[in-house]
MIKETOR-210956 format. One record per residue: residue in one letter; x, y, z of N, C-alpha, C in turn; residue number from 1. Coordinates in steps of 0.001 Angstrom, whole numbers, m for minus. Layout:
N
{res->a&npx->X&npy->Y&npz->Z&capx->X&capy->Y&capz->Z&cpx->X&cpy->Y&cpz->Z&n->NUM}
...
END
This chain:
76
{res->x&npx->94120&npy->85180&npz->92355&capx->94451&capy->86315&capz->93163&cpx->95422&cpy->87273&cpz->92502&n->1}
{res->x&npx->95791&npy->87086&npz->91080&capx->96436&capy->88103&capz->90582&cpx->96066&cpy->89205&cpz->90447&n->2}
{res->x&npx->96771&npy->90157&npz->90187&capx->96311&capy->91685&capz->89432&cpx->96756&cpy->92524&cpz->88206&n->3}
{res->x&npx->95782&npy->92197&npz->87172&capx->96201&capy->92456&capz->85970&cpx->95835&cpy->93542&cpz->85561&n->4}
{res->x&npx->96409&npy->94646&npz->84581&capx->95968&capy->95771&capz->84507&cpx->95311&cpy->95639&cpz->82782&n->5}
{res->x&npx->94487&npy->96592&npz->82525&capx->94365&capy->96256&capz->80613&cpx->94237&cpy->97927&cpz->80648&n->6}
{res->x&npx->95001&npy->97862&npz->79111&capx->95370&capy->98892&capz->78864&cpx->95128&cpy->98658&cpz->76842&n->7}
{res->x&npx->94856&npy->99976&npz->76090&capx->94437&capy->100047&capz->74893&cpx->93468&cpy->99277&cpz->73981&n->8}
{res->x&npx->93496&npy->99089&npz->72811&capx->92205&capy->98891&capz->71692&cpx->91889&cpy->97326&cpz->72234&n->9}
{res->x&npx->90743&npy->96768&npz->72618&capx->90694&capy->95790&capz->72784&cpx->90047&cpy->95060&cpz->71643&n->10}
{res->x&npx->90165&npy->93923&npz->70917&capx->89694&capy->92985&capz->70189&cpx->88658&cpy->91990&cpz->70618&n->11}
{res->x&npx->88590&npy->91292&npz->71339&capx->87731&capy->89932&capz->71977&cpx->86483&cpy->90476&cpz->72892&n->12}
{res->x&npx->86846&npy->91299&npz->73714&capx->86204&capy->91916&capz->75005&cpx->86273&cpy->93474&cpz->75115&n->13}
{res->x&npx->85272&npy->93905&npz->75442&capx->84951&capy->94895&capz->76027&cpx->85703&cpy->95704&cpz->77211&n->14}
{res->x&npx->85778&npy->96624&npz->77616&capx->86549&capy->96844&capz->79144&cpx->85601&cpy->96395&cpz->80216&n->15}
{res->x&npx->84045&npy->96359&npz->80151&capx->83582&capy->95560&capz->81235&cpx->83411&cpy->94373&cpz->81200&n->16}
{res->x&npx->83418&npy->93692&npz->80154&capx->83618&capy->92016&capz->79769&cpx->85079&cpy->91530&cpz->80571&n->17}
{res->x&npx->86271&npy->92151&npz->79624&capx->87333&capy->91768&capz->79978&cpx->87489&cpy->91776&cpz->81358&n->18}
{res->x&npx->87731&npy->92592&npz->82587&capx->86637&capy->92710&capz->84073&cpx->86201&cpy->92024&cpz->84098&n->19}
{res->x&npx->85247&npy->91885&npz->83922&capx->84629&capy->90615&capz->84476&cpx->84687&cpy->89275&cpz->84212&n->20}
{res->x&npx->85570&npy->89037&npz->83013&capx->86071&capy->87633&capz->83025&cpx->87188&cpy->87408&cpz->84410&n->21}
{res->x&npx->88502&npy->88069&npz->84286&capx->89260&capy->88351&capz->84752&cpx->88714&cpy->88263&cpz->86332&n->22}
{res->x&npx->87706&npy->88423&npz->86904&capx->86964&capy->88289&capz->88497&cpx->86697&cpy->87023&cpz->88185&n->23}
{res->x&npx->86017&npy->86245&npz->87555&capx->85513&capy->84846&capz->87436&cpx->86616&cpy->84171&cpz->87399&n->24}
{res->x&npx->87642&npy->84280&npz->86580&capx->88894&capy->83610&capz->87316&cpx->89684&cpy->83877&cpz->88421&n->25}
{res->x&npx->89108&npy->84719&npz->88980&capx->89940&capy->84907&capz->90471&cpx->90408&cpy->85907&cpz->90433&n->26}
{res->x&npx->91163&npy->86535&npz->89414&capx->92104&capy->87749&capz->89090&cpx->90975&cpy->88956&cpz->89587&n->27}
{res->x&npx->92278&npy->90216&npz->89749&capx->91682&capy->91344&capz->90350&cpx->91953&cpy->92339&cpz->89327&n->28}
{res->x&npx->90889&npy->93122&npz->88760&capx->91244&capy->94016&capz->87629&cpx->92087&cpy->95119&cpz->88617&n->29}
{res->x&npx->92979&npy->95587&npz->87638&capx->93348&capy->96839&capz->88476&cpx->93287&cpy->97822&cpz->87112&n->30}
{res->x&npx->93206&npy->98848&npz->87395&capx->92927&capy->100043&capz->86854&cpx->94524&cpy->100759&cpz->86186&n->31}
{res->x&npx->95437&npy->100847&npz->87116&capx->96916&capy->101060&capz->87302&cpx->97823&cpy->99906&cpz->87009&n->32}
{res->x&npx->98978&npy->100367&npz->87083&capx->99930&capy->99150&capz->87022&cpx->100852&cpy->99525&cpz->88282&n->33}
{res->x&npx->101322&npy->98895&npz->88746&capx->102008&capy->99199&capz->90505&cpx->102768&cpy->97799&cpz->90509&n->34}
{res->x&npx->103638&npy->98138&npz->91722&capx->104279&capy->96974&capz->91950&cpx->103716&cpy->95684&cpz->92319&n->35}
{res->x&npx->102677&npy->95767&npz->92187&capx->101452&capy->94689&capz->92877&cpx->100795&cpy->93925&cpz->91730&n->36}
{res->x&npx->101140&npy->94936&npz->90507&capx->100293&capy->94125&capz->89295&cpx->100955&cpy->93006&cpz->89001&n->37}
{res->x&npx->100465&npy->91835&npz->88497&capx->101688&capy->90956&capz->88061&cpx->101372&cpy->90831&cpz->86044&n->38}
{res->x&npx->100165&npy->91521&npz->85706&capx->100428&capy->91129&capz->84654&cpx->99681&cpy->92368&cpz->83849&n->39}
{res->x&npx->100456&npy->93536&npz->82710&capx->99169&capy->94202&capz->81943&cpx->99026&cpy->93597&cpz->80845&n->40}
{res->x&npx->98033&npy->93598&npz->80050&capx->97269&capy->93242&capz->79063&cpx->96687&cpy->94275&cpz->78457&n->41}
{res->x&npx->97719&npy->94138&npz->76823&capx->97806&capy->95313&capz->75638&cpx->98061&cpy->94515&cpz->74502&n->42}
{res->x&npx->97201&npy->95027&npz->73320&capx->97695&capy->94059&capz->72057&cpx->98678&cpy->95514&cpz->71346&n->43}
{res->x&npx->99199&npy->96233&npz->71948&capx->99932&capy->97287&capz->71075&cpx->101239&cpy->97029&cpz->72211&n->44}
{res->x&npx->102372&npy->96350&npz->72512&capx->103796&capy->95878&capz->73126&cpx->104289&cpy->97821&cpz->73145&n->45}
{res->x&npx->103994&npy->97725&npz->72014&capx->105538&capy->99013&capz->71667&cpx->104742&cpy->100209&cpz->71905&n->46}
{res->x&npx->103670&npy->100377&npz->72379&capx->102681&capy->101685&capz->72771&cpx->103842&cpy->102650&cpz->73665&n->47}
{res->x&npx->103203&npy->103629&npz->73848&capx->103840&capy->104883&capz->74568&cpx->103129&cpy->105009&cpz->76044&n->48}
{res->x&npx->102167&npy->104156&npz->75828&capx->101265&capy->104491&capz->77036&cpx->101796&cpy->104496&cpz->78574&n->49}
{res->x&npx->101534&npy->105533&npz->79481&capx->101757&capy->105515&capz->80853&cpx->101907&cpy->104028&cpz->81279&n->50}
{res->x&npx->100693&npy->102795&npz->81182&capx->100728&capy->101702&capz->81473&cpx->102074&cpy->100850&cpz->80854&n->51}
{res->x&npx->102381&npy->101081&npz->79957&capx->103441&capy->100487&capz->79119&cpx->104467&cpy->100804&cpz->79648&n->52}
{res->x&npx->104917&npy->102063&npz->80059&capx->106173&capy->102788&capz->80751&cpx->106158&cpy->101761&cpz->81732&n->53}
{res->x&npx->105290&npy->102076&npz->82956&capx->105396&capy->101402&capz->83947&cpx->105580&cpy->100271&cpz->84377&n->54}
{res->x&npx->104721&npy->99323&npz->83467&capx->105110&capy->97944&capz->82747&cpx->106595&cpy->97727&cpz->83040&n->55}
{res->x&npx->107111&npy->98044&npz->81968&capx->108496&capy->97743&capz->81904&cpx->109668&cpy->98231&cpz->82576&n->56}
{res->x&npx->109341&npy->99930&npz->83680&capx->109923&capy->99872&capz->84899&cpx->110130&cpy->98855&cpz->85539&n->57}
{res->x&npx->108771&npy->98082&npz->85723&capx->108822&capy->97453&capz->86849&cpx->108572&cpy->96045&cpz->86195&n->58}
{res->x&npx->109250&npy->95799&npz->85164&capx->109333&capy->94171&capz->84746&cpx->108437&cpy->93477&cpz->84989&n->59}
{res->x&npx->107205&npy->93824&npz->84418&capx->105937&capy->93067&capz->84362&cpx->105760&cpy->93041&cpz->83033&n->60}
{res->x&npx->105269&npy->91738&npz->83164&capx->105028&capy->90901&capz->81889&cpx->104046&cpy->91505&cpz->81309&n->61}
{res->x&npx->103891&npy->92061&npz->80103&capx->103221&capy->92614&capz->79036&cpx->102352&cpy->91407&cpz->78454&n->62}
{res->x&npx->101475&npy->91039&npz->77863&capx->100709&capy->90284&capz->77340&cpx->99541&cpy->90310&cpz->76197&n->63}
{res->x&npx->99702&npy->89851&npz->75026&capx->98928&capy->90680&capz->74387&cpx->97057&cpy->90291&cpz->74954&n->64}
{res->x&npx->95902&npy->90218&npz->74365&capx->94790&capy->89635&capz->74089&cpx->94533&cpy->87935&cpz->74096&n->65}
{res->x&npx->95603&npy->87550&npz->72870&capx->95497&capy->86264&capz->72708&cpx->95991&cpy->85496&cpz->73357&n->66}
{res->x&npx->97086&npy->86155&npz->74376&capx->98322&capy->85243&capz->75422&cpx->97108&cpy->84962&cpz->76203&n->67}
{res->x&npx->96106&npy->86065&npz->76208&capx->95116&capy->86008&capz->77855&cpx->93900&cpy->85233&cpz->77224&n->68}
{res->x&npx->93993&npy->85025&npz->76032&capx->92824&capy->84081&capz->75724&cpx->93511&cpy->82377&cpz->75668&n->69}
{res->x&npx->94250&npy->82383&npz->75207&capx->95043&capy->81020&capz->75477&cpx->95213&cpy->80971&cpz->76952&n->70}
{res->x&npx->95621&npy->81226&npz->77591&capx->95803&capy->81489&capz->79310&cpx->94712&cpy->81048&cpz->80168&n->71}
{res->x&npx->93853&npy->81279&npz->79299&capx->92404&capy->81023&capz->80228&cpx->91957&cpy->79925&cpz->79494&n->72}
{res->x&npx->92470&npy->79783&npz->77969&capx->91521&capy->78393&capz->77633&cpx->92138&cpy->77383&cpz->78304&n->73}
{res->x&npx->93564&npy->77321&npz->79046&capx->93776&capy->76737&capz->79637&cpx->93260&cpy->75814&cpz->81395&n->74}
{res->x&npx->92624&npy->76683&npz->81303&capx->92360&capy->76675&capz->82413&cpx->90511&cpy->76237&cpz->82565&n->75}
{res->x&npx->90151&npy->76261&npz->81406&capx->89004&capy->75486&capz->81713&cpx->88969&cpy->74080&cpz->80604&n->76}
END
């Protein structure tokens, strides 16, 4: 039931792959980052991006690609 946002160049997945993994585990893509997101997912930390700002307004955990591929190999 989380809500993770993805944001920049992706490596592993696609933007509709990554989506749709992210639903198969339960998680809710979000588009934005808001006080509701609990997690974005960016392999660039130090980006400039709107998502990145907001990110770190609001002390949400940044994550790169591989945190979210370890994360999930966990889990199956």
């Amino acid at each position: 039931g989380k809500s993770i946002a993805v944001t920049g160049k992706l490596h592993h997945f696609t933007r509709d792959s990554i989506n749709a993994k992210l639903e198969s585990l339960g998680a809710k893509p979000a588009s934005g980052v808001t006080a509701k997101t609990h997690y974005l997912i960016n392999n660039d930390a130090t980006s400039n991006s709107s998502k990145n700002k907001k990110a770190n307004e609001l002390n949400i955990p940044i994550i790169t690609e591989e945190d979210f591929l370890k994360i999930e190999n966990l889990k199956t």
